[in-house]
N, C-alpha and C positions, 0 to 999 in steps of 0.2 A: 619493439622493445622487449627485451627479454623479463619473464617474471620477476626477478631478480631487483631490474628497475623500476616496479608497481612500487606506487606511494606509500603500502601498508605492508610492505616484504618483509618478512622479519616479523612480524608482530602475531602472537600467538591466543587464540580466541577460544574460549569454552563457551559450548551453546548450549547452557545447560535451560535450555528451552523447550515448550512444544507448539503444534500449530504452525500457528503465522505471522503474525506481527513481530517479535522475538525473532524468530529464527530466518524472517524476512529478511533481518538488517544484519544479523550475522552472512548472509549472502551477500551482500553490499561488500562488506569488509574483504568475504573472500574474492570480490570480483577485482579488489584493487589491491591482491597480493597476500592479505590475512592468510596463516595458516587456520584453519577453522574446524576447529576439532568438536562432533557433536554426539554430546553425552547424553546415552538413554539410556530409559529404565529396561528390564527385562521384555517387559510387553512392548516397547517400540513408541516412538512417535506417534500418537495418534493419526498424526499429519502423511503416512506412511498409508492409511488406510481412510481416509476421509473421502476419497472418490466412491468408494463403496458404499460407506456409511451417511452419504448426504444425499437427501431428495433433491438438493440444489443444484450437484454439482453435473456437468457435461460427463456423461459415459463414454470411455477410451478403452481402447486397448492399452495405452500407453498410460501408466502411473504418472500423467504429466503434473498432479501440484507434486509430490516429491521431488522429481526430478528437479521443476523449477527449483523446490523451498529447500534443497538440499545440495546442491550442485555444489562441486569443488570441497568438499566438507570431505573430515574424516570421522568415522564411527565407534565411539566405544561402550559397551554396555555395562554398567555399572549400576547395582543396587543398592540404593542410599539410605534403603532401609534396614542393611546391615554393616553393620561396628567395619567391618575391616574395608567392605565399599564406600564408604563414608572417609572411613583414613585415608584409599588411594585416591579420591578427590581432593584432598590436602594438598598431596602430593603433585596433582596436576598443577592445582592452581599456584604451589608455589614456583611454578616454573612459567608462568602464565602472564599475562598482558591484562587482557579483557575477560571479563568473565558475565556471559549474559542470562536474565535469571526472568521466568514471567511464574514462579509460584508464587502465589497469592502469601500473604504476611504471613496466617500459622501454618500455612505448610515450612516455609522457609525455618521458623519460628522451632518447628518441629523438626528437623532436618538439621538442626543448625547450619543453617545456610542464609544466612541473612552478613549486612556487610562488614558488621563487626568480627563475627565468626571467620568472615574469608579474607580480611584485611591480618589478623593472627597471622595467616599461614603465609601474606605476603602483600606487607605495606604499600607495597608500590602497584598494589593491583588496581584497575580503574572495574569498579563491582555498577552494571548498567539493570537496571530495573524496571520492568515493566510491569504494572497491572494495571485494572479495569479502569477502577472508581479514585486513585490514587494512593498515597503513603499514609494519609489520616483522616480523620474524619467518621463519621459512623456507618458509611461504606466500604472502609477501606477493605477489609476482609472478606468483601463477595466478588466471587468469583466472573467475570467481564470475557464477555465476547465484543466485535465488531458489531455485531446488529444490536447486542442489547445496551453496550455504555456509549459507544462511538454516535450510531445512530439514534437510537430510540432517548438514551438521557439528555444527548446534547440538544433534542430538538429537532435535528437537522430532519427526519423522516414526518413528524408533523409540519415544516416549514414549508416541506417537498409537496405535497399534498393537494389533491384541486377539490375546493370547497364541496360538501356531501359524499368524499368517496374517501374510503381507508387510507390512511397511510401504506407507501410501498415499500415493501421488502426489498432492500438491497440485495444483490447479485453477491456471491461470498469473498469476503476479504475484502474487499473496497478500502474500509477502512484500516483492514492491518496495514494494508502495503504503505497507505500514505503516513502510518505512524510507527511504521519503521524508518522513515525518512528522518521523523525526529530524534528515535533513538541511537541512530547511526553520526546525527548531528554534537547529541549531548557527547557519544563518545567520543567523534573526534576534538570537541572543545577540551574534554576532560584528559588528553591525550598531549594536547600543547601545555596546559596546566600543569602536565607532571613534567615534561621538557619543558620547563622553569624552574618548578621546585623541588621535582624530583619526589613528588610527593603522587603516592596516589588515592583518589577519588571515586564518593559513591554520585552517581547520576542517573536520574530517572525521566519515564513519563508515563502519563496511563491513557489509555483508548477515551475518557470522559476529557481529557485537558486537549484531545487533540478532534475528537470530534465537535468543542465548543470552538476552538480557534477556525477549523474549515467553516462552521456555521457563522461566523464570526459580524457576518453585517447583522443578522436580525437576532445575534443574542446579544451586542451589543446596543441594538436598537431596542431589545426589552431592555436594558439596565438603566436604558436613561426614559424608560416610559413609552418606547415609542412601538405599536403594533400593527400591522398589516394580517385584514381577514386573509383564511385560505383563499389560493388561487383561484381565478374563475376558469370553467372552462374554455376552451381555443376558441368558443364557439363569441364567446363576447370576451376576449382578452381586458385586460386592462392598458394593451398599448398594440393594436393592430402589427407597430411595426417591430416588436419585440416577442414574437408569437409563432410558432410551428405551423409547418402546411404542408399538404402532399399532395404530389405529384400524381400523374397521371400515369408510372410505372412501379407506384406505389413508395416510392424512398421517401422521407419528411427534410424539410429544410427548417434549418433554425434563423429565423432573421434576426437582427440585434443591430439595431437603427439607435447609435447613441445623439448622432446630434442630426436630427430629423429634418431642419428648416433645412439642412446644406445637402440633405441625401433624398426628401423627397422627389425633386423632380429627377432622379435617376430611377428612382423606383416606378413611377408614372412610366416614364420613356421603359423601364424591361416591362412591366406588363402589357405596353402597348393600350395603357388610358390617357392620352394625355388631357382626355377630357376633367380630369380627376384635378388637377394644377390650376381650373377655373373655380373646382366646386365650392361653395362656400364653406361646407361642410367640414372640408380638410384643408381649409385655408391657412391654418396655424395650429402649432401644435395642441394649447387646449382645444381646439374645436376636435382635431385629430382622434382625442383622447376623448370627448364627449362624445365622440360618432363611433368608438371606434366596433362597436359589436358591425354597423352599416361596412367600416373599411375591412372588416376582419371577413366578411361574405364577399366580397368582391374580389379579393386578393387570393379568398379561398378557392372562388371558383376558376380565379386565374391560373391558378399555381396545378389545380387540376385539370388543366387542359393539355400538359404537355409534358412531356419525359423531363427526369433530372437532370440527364447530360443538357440539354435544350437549356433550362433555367440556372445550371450550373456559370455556361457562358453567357447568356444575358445578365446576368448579378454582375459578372467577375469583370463584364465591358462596363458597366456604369458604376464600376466601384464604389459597389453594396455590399456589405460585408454581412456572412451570413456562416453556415454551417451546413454539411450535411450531416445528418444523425445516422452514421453508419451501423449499422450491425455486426454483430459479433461474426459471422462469418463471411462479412468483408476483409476481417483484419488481415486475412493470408494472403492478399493480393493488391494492399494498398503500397502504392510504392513509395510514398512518401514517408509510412514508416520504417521502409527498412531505407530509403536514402539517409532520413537524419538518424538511422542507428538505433528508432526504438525496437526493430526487430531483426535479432544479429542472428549468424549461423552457430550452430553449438556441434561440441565432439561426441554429442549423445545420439547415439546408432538409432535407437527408438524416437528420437524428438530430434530434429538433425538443426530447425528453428527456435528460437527463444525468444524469452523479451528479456532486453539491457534494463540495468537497472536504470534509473534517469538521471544520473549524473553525468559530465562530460567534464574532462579534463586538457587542456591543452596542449602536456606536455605527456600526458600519457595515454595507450589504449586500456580497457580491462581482459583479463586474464578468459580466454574464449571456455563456455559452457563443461564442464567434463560431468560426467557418471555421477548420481549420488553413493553414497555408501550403501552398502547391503549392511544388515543389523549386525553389530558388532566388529565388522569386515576390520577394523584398525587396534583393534583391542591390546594387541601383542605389542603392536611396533609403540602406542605410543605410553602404554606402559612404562615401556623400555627406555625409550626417551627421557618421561621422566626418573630415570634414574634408580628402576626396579630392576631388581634381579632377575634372571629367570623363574628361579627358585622360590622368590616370591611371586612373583606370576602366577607359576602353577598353584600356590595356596590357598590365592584370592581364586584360581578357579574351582576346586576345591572346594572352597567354603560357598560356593554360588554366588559370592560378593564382585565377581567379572565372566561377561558372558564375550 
């Protein structure tokens, strides 16, 4: 299918975003055809340089979060903290689709960039919203990252937790990426809504509404009173057969035995106890459950007697259902990610691999990986586009109001 035929061809996006969450879902858009236009300030996307700037993140040679969080976009630099850079954003977004925005209330507030402001310049815009803590409330104005509203307010990092030991620091972005899924949602809602009324729409969401819905069993289970202490360690589980073990080449398996009575004696038969199918011990599930620190040392020791691949095929013959907990530098040689497509080839000379966004379509592919923009690299042409002069071009560069 040629570009042309992507579901979203045609449709013209400002990413006047930074980071990742934001500019996450502006990616989505352009993988299924968005022209995706991404507006920064002079100094650049943070996002641009956050491989240097985080103790967190994997050292490359390759600028790959850019590449990822920027791919198929075009680049214009614009400074919105002057009068005539401020005007030629008018001017984009009167020509504009979607317009996506993660400054917090008074910046936007300050900027006049909030939805009323961009709705002026062009009713039918769909204006998408992100921040931390959401649109009101006595948070609403502080400024949210993924670990501090997604994880740490929602709960979900105290949830995670094995009783006596800190809560753990997520890995970076965990939670942008999954709540750009939602902002990419509200916009395409917001999208069929205008193809009815012709009318367009402000839609939002923030990193706290989307880190409480992922938490969603046990915040839900605080709101009707109901609590579960921290985890206990692996070492006495709370369910033998819902519990991590490793192997004897060091990989860990995740078991997850939902209905126990019909899978235990499969489990018996791979570890090769079938003496365990007489014990009175684990004769039924609450005994299972009242023994289980006894069943969680036996299975431990089992599970370390022998390589993964070995207990890989004994689970997958007694149909046990389990996991292995791969590692990150598994991911380049799992072949079952790139068969269902979550890791596609890209036109990026430096990253030649990617990762797909997770959507799949039926009737369509997406638009394969291209080059991010170099800072300001689109400035001229989409100027132009919108319907600047040369002449004015060269004014706004001039005034330092376009880089």
């Amino acid at each position: 299918m040629s570009e042309s035929g992507l579901p979203l061809a045609g449709l013209r996006v400002l990413d006047i975003s930074s980071f990742i969450a934001a500019p996450a879902a502006a990616v989505v858009l352009g993988d299924w055809g968005a022209d995706v236009i991404k507006v920064e300030s002079p100094e650049g996307d943070p996002n641009r340089r956050i491989m240097h700037d985080s103790s967190n993140y994997p050292k490359a040679e390759v600028n790959y979060p850019w590449l990822m969080d920027s791919r198929n976009k075009r680049s214009i630099v614009l400074d919105l903290k002057n009068a005539d850079g401020r005007a030629a954003l008018d001017r984009l977004i009167a020509v504009s689709d979607v317009l996506i925005c993660n400054f917090p209330p008074p910046v936007r507030d300050k900027l006049s960039l909030g939805y009323e402001d961009a709705k002026r310049a062009n009713p039918r815009l769909i204006y998408a919203s992100l921040t931390g803590y959401g649109e009101s409330g006595p948070d609403r104005d502080r400024p949210g990252f993924d670990v501090t509203a997604y994880f740490a307010r929602s709960g979900l990092l105290d949830a995670q937790r094995y009783e006596g030991g800190p809560p753990g620091v997520p890995v970076p972005a965990q939670g942008d990426r999954a709540t750009a899924m939602t902002l990419v949602s509200a916009i395409l809602m917001a999208l069929l809504h205008r193809g009815k009324t012709g009318e367009g729409a402000w839609v939002g969401t923030s990193l706290l509404a989307n880190g409480l819905w992922s938490c969603g069993v046990v915040a839900q289970a605080a709101l009707v009173g109901a609590y579960l202490p921290h985890r206990p360690p692996p070492e006495r589980p709370r369910s033998a057969l819902g519990n991590i073990y490793r192997t004897s080449d060091d990989r860990w398996l995740q078991l997850t035995i939902v209905r126990e009575d019909k899978m235990w004696p499969g489990i018996c038969a791979t570890v090769e106890r079938h003496d365990l199918l007489t014990d009175p011990r684990f004769a039924t599930m609450p005994e299972r459950r009242r023994h289980s620190e006894e069943l969680a040392t036996i299975l431990r020791r089992a599970f370390a007697s022998r390589h993964y691949e070995h207990w890989r095929a004994a689970l997958a013959e007694h149909g046990i259902t389990f996991g292995v907990i791969s590692r990150p530098q598994d991911v380049p040689g799992d072949e079952q990610a790139v068969a269902c497509g979550a890791v596609v080839d890209s036109a990026i000379t430096d990253m030649p691999r990617t990762l797909a966004n997770p959507i799949k379509l039926g009737f369509a592919e997406p638009r394969m990986a291209k080059q991010a923009p170099a800072l300001g690299q689109h400035s001229t042409e989409i100027l132009a586009e919108a319907g600047l002069s040369a002449i004015e071009i060269e004014a706004l560069r001039k005034s330092g109001a376009v880089r």
